[in-house]
C-alpha positions as CSV (number, residue, x, y, z in Angstrom):
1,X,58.9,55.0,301.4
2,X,60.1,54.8,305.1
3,X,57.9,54.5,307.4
4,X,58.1,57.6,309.3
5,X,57.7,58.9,306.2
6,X,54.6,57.2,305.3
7,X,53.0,58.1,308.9
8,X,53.9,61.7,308.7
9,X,51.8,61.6,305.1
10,X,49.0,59.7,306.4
11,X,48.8,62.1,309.4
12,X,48.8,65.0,307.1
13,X,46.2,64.1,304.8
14,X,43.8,63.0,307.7
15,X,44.4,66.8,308.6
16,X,40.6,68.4,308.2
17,X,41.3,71.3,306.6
18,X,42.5,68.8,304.0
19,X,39.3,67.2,304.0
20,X,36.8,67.7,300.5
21,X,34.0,69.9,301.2
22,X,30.5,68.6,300.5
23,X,28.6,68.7,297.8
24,X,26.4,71.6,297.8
25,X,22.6,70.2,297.5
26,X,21.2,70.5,293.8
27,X,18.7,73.4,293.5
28,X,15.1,72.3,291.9
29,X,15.0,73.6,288.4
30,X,12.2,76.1,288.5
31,X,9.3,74.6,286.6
32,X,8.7,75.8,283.1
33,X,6.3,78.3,282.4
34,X,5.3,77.9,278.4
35,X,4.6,81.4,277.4
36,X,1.2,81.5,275.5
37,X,2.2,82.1,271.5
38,X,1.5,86.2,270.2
39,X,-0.1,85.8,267.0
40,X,0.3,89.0,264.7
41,X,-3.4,89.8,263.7
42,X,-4.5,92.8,261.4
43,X,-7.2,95.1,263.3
44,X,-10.9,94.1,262.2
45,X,-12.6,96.5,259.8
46,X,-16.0,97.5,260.4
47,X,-17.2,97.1,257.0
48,X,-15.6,93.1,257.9
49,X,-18.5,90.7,259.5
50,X,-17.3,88.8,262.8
51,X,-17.5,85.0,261.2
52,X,-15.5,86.3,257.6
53,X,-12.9,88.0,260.6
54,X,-12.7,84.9,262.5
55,X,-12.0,82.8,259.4
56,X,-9.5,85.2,258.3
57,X,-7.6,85.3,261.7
58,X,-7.5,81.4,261.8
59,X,-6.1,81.3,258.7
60,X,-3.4,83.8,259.6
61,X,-2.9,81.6,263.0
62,X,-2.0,78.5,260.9
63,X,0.0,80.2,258.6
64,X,2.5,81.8,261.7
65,X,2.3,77.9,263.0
66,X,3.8,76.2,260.1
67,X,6.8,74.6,260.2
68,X,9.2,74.6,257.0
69,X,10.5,71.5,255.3
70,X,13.5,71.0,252.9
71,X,13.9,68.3,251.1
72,X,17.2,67.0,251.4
73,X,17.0,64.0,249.1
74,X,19.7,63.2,246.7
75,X,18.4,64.4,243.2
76,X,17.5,61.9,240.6
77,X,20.3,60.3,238.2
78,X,20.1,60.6,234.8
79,X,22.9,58.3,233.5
80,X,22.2,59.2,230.2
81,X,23.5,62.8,230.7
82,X,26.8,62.1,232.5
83,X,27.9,59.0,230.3
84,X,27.6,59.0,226.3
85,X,26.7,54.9,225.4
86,X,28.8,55.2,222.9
87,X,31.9,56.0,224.5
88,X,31.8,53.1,226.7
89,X,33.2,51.1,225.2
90,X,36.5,53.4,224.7
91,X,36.4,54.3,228.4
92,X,36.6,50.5,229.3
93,X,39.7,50.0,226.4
94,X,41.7,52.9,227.9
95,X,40.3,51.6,232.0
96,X,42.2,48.1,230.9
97,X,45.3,49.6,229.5
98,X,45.9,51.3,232.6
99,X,45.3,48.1,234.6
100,X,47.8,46.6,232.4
101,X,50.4,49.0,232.8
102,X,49.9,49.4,236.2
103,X,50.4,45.8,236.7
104,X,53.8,46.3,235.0
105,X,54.4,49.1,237.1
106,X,54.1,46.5,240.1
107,X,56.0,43.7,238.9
108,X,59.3,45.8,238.3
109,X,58.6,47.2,241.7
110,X,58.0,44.0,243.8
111,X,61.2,42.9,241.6
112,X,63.1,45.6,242.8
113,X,62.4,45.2,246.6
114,X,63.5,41.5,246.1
115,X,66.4,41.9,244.2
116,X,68.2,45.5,245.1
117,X,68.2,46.3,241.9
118,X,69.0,45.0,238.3
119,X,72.8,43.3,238.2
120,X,74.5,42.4,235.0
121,X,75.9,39.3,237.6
122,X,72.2,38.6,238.4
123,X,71.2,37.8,234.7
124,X,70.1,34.5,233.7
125,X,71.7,32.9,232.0
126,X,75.1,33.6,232.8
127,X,76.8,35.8,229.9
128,X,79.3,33.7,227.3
129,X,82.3,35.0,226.1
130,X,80.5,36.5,223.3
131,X,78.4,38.6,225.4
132,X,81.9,40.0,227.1
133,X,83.5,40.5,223.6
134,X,80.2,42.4,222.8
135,X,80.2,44.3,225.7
136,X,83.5,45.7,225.6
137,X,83.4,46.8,221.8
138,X,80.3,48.9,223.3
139,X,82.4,50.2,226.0
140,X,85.1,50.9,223.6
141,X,82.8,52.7,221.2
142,X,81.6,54.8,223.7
143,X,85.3,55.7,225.4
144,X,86.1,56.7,221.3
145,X,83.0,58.9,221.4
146,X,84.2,60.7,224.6
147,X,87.9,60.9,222.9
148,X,86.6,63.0,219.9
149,X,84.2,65.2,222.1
150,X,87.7,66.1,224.3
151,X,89.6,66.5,220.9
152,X,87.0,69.1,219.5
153,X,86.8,70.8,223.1
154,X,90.6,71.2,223.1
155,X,90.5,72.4,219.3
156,X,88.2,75.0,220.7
157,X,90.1,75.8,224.0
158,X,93.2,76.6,221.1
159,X,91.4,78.7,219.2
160,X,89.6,80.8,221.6
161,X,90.4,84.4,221.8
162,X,89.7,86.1,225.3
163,X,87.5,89.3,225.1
164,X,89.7,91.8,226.2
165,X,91.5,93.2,223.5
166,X,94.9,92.6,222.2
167,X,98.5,94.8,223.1
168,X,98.8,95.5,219.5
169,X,95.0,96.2,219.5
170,X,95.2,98.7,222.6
171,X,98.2,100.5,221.2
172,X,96.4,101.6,218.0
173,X,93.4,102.5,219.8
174,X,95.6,104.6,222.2
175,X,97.5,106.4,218.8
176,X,93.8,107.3,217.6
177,X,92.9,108.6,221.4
178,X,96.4,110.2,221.2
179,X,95.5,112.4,218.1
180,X,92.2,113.3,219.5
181,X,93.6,114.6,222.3
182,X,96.4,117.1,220.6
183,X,93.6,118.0,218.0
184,X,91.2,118.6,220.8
185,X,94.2,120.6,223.0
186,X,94.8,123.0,220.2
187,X,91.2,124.3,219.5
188,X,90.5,127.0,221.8
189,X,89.6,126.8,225.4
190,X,85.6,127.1,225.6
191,X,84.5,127.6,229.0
192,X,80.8,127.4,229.4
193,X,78.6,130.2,231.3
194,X,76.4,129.2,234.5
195,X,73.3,130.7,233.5
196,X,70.6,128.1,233.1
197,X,67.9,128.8,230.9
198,X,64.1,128.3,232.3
199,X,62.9,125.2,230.9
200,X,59.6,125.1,233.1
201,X,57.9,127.5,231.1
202,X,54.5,125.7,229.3
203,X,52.9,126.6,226.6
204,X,49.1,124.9,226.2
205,X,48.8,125.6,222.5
206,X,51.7,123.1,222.4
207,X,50.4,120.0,223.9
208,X,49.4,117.3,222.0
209,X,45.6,116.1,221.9
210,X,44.3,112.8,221.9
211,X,44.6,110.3,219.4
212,X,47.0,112.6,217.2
213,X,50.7,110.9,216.1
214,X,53.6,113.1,215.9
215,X,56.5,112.3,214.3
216,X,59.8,113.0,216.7
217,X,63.4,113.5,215.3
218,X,66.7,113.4,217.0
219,X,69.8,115.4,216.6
220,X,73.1,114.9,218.1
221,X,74.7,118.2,218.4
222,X,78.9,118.6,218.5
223,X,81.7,120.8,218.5
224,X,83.5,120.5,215.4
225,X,87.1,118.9,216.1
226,X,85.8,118.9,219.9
227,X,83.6,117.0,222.1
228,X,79.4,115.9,222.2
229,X,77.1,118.5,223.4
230,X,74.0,116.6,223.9
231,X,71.1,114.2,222.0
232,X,67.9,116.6,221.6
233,X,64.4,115.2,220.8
234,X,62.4,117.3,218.7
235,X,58.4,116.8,218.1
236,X,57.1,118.2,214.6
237,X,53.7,120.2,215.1
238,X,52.7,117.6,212.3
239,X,49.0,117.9,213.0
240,X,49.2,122.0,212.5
241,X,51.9,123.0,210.3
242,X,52.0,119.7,208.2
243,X,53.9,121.6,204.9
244,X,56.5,122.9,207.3
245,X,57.0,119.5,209.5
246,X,56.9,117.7,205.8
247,X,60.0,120.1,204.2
248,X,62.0,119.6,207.7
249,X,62.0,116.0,207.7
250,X,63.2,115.1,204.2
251,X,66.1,117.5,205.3
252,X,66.3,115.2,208.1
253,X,66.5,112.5,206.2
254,X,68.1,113.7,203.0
255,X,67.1,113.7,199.8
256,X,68.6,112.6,196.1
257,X,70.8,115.6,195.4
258,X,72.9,115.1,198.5
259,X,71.0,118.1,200.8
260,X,70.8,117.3,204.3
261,X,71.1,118.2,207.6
262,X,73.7,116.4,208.9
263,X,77.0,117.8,208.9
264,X,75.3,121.2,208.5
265,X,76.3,124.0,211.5
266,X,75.0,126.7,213.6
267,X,76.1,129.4,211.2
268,X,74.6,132.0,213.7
269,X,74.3,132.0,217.5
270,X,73.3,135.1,219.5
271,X,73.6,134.0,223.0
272,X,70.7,133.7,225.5
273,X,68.6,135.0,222.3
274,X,68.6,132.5,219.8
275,X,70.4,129.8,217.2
276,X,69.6,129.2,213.9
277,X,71.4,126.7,211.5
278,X,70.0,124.4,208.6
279,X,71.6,126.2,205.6
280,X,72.3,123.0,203.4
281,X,73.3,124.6,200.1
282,X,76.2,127.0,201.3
283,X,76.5,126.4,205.4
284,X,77.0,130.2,205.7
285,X,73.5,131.5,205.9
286,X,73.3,132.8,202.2
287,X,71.7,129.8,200.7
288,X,68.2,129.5,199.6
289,X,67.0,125.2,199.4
290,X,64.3,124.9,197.0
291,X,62.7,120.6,196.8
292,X,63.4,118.9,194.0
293,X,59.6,118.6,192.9
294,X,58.6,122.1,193.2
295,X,59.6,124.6,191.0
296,X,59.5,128.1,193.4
297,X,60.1,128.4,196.9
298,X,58.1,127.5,199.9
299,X,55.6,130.2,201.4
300,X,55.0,130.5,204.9
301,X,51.9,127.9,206.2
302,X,50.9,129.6,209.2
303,X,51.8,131.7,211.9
304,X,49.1,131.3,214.6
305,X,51.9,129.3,216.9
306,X,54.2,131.7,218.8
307,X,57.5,132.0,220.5
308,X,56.5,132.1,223.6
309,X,58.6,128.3,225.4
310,X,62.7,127.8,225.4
311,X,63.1,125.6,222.6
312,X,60.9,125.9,219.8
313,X,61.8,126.1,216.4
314,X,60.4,127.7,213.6
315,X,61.5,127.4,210.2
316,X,62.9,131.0,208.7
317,X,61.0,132.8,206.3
318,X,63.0,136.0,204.2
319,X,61.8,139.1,203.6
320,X,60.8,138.0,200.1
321,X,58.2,135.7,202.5
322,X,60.1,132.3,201.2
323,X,61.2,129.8,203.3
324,X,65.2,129.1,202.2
325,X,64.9,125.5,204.8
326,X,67.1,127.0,207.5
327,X,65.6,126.9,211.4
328,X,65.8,128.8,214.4
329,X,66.3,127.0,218.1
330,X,65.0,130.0,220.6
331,X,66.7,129.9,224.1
332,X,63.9,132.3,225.8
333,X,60.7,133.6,225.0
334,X,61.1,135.9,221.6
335,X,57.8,137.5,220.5
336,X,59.6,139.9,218.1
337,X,59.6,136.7,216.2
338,X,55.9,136.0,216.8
339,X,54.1,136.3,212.9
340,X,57.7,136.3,211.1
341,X,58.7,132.5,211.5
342,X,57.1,129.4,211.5
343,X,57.0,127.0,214.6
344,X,56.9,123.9,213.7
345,X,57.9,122.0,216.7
346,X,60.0,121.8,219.8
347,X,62.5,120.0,221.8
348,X,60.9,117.6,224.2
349,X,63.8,115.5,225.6
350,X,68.1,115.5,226.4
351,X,70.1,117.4,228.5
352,X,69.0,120.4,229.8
353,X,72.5,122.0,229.4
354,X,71.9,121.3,225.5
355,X,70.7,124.7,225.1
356,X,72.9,126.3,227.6
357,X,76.5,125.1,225.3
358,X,75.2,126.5,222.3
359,X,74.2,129.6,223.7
360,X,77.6,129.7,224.9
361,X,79.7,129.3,221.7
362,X,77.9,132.7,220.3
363,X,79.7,136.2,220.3
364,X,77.9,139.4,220.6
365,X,77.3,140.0,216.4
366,X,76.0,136.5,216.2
367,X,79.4,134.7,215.2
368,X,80.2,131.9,216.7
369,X,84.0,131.3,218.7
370,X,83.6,127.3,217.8
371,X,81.8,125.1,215.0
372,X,78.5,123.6,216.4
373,X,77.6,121.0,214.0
374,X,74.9,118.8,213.6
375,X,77.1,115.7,213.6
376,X,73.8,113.5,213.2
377,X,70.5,113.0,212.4
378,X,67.2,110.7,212.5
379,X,63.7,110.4,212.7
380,X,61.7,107.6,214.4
381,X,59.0,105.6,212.7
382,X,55.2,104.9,214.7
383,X,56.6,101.7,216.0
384,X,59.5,103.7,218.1
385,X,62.3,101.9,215.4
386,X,65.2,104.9,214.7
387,X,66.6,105.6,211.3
388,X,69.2,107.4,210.0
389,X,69.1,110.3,207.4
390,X,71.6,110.8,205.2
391,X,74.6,113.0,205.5
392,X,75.4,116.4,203.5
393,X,77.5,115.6,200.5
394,X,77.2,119.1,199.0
395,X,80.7,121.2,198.7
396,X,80.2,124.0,200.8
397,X,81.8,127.3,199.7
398,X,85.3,128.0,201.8
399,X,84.7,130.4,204.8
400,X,87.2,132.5,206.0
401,X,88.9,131.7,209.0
402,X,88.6,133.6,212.4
């Protein structure tokens, strides 16, 4: 530092503002004052004497003066409990084996840091020609391996077919689409109405209670020639009406004369009212299905369930009170129905607008302007697996055309 410098610093610390205060004098520590100890003592009795008092408050005294003690010792070893005898001598066999392989572990190790590495130029002693002639019919094996795994890749690559489909494959798919559509083009032009039926209507007597299984069927509803209309889920009342749920479902799936649903229509649809359909002997309304193991018609099981939630279906009874195996699919609240039909279940899943298409195809006098068909038809078993009934193979009687 310069030495003007260094003066002008020395001047300025000697400055005695600069200066450290003091130190303030220590303050005596006031003397301790021990507090004489409060013993807790019951209140003497008078029925108690002064000396059995006295005792008694001594004891008490003693007690509240006590001082606590832990024992912190390690507890005791019991060898015996920890180590079975005679497993020592497997513990020491397995102790040695890992020595032994750990001393492996080092050697290649400390070889390793030595070397860099294993060499086949390092090996001792030096390879013979042998060795080389060896060495390359290895090599050459394993170049012969890698020839054939390129050979069946290529084989492979040849043969491969991509996943999108072929000109030839996409023309005859477009003559099939092609027909659909002229077929489709000349049926008549069915446009749908915008009412919407009330599907938030609830019905109590309808739910399901605990710990009871009902069996649920599916139908896939379509216009015939024409277009899908919707998947519907029905649930079977199986735990009220079991007869009824029973005769619908080997319809569903079809039994050994060829009577089934599927392929069956809505012969009758009166719209906003109702649909009914199911007639697997003649399609027209005018047949009667009797099972192969009775011999007389089915009787009505019960009618304590009403028509009282957008689609139900009950099972129709004639005025002879026989069921013939057709159903009915309400689309509103019908009690004129109530004590003339059986419900036997309801729809409990699928488009909303389900309903709304059918209701739409019917004419004032219950005719219908389009086929509605029941184009399939299944049940699903308690494990949730679908299966597929059967299809109609009886010849329906010719109807005459509209």
């Amino acid at each position: 530092m310069h030495p003007l410098r260094e003066r002008a610093c020395d001047d300025l610390l000697e400055n005695p503002l600069l200066r450290t205060p003091p130190p303030e004098p220590e303050k005596p520590k006031p003397p301790r004052i021990r507090k004489p100890r409060v013993f807790k003592l019951p209140p003497r009795f008078p029925l108690l004497s002064i000396e059995f008092y006295n005792k008694w408050c001594n004891h008490q005294k003693e007690l509240q003066m006590s001082k606590h003690k832990v024992d912190d010792s390690s507890p005791e070893l019991f060898p015996e409990l920890y180590l079975k005898p005679r497993r020592l001598d497997y513990y020491a066999r397995q102790v040695e084996e890992n020595m032994i392989v750990n001393k492996e572990l080092i050697k290649k190790i400390n070889l390793i840091q030595r070397t860099g590495g294993f060499v086949d130029c390092w090996l001792r002693p030096k390879p013979t020609d042998t060795y080389n002639k060896l060495l390359c019919q290895q090599r050459q094996r394993v170049l012969d391996t890698m020839h054939l795994e390129n050979l069946y890749i290529y084989s492979r690559l040849l043969i491969a077919r991509s996943e999108q489909l072929l000109t030839k494959e996409l023309d005859e798919a477009w003559k099939d689409t092609k027909h659909k559509l002229i077929l489709g083009a000349s049926l008549p032009f069915i446009l749908f109405k915008v009412e919407k039926i009330d599907r938030g209507i609830r019905d109590p007597a309808f739910d399901k209670p605990p710990h009871v299984n009902r069996t649920k069927v599916s139908m896939e509803i379509w216009v015939r020639g024409g277009s899908k209309m919707g998947k519907v889920t029905i649930e079977l009342f199986t735990d009220l009406v079991p007869k009824t749920c029973q005769l619908f479902l080997n319809l569903i799936k079809g039994d050994a004369q060829g009577h089934a649903y599927m392929g069956c229509r809505f012969f009758r649809v009166v719209p906003d009212l109702y649909c009914r359909g199911g007639d697997v002997t003649k399609d027209n309304g005018f047949g009667f299905y009797i099972p192969e193991t009775a011999t007389e018609p089915m009787t009505p099981e019960s009618f304590r369930l009403k028509h009282t939630v957008p689609g139900v279906l009950s099972m129709v009874v004639t005025s002879d009170n026989e069921v013939p195996g057709q159903f009915n699919i309400i689309f509103k609240p019908l009690p004129q129905f109530d004590n003339k039909h059986v419900v036997f279940g309801r729809i409990i899943a699928g488009p909303t607008q389900t309903l709304e298409r059918i209701s739409a195809l019917g004419l004032p006098l219950g005719t219908t302007s389009s086929d509605c068909i029941i184009r399939t038809c299944g049940w699903f078993k308690r494990n949730g697996q679908y299966r597929e009934g059967n299809p109609n193979t009886i010849k329906f009687p010719p109807r005459r055309k509209n």
